[in-house]
C-alpha positions in Angstrom: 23.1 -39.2 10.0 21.3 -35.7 10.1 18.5 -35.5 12.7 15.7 -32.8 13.1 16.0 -31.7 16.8 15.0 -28.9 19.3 17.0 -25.6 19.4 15.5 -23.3 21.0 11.6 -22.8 22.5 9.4 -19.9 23.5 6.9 -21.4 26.8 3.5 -20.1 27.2 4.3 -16.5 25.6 1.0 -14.8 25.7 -0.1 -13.6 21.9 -0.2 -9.6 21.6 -1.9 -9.1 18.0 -3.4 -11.5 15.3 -3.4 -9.7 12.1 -4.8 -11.8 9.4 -3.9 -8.8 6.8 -0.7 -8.8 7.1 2.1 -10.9 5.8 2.6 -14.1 6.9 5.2 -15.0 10.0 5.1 -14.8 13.7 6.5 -11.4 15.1 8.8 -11.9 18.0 10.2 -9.2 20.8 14.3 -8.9 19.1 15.3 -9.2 22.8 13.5 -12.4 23.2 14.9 -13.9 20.1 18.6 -12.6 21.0 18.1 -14.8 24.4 17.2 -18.0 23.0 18.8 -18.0 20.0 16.1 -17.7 17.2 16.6 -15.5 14.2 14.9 -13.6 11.5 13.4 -16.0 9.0 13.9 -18.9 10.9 11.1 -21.8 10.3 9.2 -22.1 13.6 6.3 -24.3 14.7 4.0 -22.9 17.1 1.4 -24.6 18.9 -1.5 -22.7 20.7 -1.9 -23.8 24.1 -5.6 -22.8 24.3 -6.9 -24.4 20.7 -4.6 -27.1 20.4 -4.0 -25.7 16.9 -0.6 -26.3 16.1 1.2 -24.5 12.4 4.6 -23.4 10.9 6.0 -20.3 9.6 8.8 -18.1 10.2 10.6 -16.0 12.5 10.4 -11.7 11.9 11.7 -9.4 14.4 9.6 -7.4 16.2 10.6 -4.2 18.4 13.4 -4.9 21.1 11.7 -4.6 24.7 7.9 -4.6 23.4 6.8 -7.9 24.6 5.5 -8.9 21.2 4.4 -11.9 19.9 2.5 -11.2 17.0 0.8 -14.2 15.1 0.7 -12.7 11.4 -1.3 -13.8 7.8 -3.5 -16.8 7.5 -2.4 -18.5 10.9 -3.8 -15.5 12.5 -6.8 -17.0 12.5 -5.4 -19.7 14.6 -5.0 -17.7 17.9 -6.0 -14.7 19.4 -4.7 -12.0 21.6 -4.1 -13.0 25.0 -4.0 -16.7 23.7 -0.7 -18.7 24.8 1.6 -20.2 22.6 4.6 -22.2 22.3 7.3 -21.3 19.7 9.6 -24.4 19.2 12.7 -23.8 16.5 14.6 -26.7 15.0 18.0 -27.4 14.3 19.8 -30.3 12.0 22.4 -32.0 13.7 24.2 -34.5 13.1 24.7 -37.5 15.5 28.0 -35.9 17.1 26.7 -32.4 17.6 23.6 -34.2 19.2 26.1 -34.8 21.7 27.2 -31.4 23.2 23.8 -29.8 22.0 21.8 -28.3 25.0 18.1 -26.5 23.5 17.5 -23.3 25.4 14.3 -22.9 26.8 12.6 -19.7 27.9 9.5 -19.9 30.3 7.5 -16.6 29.7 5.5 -14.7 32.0 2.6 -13.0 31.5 3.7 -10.4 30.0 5.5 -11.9 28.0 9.3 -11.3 30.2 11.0 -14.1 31.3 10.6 -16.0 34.0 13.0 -18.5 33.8 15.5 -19.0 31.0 17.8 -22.4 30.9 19.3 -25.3 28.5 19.1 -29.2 29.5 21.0 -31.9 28.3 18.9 -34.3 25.8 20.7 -37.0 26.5 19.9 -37.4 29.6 16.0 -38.1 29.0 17.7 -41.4 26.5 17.9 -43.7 29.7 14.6 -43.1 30.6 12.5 -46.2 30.3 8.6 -46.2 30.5 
């Protein structure tokens, strides 16, 4: 079986530019991207942490040490500058590379640097119990 899981995500990056003109995508820092593992055209869901608005589109790379985070196209009318977002990207595993999988997370500061970059182990969250 092939599951739909989380890679990599981008937490509370701050949104530098909305540019409803432009092509459609989401502009990422290349330095960012290199450090959690997303890649040019990958399909991303973002969700905007001030709206609620959630949408997908795709990864392009944006100028290495710039800080950018640049919401492009139609969904730029879903955030605005200054607005925080997270960037989750997905990877299809199947059930034995669920197993040594660990999603790396980034946890952005203000500026959009990181604050605190580290993976965690799925699995463990299975035996929790409600």
């Amino acid at each position: 079986m092939i599951r739909k899981v989380l890679h990599s995500k981008i937490h509370q990056a701050v949104v530098t530019e909305a540019r409803p003109d432009y092509s459609g995508s989401l502009t990422i820092d290349t330095d960012i991207l290199k450090r959690c593992g997303m890649r040019a055209s990958d399909a991303i869901l973002v969700a905007n942490c001030e709206t609620g608005a959630r949408f997908e589109t795709y990864v392009f790379e944006g100028e290495p040490g710039s800080g950018i985070i640049g919401i492009n196209g139609a969904a730029a009318h879903l955030a605005n500058v200054g607005d925080k977002v997270i960037i989750m990207h997905w990877a299809q595993l199947h059930d034995d590379e669920y197993e040594t999988h660990k999603p790396k997370i980034l946890i952005m500061n203000e500026d959009n640097t990181i604050a605190q970059e580290f993976e965690y182990e799925p699995s463990l969250f299975n035996s929790i119990t409600c």
